[in-house]
N, C-alpha and C positions, 0 to 999 in steps of 0.2 A: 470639532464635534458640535453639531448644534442640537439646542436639547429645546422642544416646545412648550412655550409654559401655557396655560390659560391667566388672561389677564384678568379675568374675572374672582380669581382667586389670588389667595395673599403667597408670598414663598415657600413658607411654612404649608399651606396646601396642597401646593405644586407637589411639593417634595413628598407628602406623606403620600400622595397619589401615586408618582414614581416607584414609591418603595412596596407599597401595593402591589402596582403591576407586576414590578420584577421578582417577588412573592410568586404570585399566579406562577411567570414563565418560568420560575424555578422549579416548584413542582410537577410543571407538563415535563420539563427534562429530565426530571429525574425519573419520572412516569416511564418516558419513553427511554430511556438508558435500561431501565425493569427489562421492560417489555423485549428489548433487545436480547439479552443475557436469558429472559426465561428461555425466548424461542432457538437461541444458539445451544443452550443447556439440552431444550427437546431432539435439536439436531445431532448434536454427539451420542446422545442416547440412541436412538433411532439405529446411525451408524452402527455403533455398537451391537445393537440386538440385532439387525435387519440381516436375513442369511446371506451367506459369501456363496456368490457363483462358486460352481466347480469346478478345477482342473480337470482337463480332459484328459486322460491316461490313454498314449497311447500304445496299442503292444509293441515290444520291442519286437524284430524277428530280421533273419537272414534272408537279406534279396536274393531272386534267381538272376542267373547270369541274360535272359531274356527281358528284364525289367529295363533294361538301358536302352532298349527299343519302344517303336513302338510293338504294341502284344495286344491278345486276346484270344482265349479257346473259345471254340467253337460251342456251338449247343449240341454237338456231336463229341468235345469232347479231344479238339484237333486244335494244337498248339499253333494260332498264326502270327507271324514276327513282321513287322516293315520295320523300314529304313527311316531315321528320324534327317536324314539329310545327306548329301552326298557323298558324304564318306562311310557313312552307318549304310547307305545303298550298297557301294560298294564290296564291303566287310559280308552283309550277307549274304549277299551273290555270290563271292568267292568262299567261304568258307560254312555258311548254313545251307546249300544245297544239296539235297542227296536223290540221288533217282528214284521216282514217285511218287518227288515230291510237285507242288504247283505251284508257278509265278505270276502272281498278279499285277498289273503294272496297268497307267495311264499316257494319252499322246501328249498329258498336260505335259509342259514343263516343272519342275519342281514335287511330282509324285512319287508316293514312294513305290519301291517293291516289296509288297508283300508275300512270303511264302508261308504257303499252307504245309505242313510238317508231317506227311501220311504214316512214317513210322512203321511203312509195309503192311498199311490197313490202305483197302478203298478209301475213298475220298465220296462222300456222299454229297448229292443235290444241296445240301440245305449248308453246308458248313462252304460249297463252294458260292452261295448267294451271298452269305452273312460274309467270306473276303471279300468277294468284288465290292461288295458295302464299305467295308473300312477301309478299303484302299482308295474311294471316292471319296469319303469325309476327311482325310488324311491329305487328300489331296488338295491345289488349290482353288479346285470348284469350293468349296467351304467358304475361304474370304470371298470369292468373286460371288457369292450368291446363288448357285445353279442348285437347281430341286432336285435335279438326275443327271449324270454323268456315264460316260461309256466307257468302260473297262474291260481287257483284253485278259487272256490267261494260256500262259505255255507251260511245258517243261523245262525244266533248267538248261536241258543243251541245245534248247533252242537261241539260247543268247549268249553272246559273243563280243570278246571286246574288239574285236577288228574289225572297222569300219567298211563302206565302201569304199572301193575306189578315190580320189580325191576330196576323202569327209575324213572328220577327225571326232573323235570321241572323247571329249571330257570327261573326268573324274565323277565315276557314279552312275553314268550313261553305260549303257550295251545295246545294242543290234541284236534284234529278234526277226530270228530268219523260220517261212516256214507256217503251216495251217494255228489259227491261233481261236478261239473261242471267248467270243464279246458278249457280255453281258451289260446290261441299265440300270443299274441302283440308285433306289434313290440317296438322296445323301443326310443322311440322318442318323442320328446315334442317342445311344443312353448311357449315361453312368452310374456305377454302384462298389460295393466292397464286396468282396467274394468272402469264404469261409477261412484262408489264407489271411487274413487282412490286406490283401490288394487292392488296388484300386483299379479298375477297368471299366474302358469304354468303348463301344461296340454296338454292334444290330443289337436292338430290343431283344429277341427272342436268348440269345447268346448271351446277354447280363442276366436276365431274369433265370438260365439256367443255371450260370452260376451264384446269383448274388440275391438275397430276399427281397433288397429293393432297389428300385432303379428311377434315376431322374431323369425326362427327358433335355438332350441339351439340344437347343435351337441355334442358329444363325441368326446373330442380334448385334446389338452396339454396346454390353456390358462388356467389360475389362475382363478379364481373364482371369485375374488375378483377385479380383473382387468377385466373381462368385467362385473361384476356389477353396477362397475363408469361409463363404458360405456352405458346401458343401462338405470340407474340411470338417466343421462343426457338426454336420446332420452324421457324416458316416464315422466322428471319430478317427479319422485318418491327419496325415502331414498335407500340410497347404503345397509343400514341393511336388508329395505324390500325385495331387489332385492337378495343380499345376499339368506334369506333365503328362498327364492323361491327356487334356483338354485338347481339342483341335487347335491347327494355327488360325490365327481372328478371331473377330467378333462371337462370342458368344450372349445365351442367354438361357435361364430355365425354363422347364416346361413343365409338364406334369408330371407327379412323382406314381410312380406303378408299384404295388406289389406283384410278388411270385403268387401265384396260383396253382398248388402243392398239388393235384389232382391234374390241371392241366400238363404242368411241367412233366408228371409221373407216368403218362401218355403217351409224351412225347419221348419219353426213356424208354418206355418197353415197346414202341415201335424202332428204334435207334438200335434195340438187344434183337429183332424180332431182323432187322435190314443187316446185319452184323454176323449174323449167327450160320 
């Protein structure tokens, strides 16, 4: 350890000068040990008082047996189901068709089928736009980026699992034989919570019918899964339900819409007025 003295001074000066110093440095640490403890003291306080986020309650309730699809009623009012994959294709084809009802389907590979549910009601203009909608955002124009998409639409006994001649049909695939009806949707959707606590995602017109509000979801480069904690949070729903609303890929939000309780109510009593 080497210790400076000044040689202009005697030992004795040295020394009483050392003891000085270390004097001073003694009180700046104790100083600063203070200052330490007050501002950790203000912290725990702080702590203490500062309010606790909420728990998010969410209602408990019984799923329908449609929620293991994909879904969505119409703004009409008309229960539509796709296939979240080729087995879930399969199952509805074989077992949700009834005559009446209508098959919406893409030449993508990997789309689903979705059927419109008529229930032994017409099937109106507006509920058959809003499926060929969600059977293109469901589809894999979604990841691949496509603004609009061509969608096709039969009757159930138009499709078939017996191939042609020397072709073979995979699981989840059917042959649609027969006049078919194509529609251009763009590919675009919104999400919101219905009065159910659902979570559904669908043509703009078709959420805002059911749901107060609605966010748009864009084709983006955000995680899935990271804005479904965000949305999870706005509507008070499960991150799984939100989750499996979401298209497959890239998402992102858009603008968040309310319902328009006069517009909506409009559009009800011409729906009672086309029904009647």
């Amino acid at each position: 350890m080497r210790v400076m003295l000044d040689t202009r001074k005697t030992v004795e000066q040295n020394a009483a000068a050392y003891f000085e110093r270390a004097k001073k440095l003694r009180k700046k640490l104790d100083g600063a040990k203070r200052a330490i403890l007050t501002a950790q003291s203000r912290m725990a306080e702080q702590t203490k008082t500062a309010p606790k986020e909420k728990e998010q309650h969410i209602p408990a309730r019984e799923k329908m047996w449609f929620e293991k699809l994909r879904w969505f009623v119409s703004s009409d009012g008309f229960l539509c189901i796709g296939g979240r994959d080729a087995a879930t294709n399969e199952n509805i084809m074989k077992k949700h068709t009834q005559p009446g009802d209508l098959v919406f389907h893409t030449d993508m590979a990997g789309s689903p089928f979705v059927v419109v549910k008529a229930e032994g009601k017409p099937i109106p203009q507006t509920t058959l736009d809003e499926a060929a909608q969600f059977t293109a955002v469901y589809s894999r124009a979604w990841k691949n980026g496509f603004s609009f998409l061509e969608v096709f639409c039969a009757t159930p006994d138009q499709f078939s699992k017996e191939p042609n001649p020397g072709e073979y049909l995979p699981k989840g695939a059917f042959m649609v034989r027969g006049k078919v009806t194509y529609f251009r949707p763009p590919v675009e959707a919104y999400i919101g919570k219905d009065e159910e606590h659902r979570v559904m995602c669908a043509p703009k017109h078709a959420v805002l019918q059911h749901c107060t509000t609605a966010m748009a979801i864009l084709q983006g480069n955000d995680k899935p899964s990271d804005v479904a904690k965000r949305l999870a949070h706005m509507f008070t729903a499960s991150v799984d339900d939100v989750l499996a609303a979401l298209p497959s890929g890239g998402v992102k939000l858009g603008k968040e819409v309310k319902r328009n309780s006069l517009e909506q109510q409009h559009h009800a009593n011409n729906h009672k007025e086309q029904t009647n």
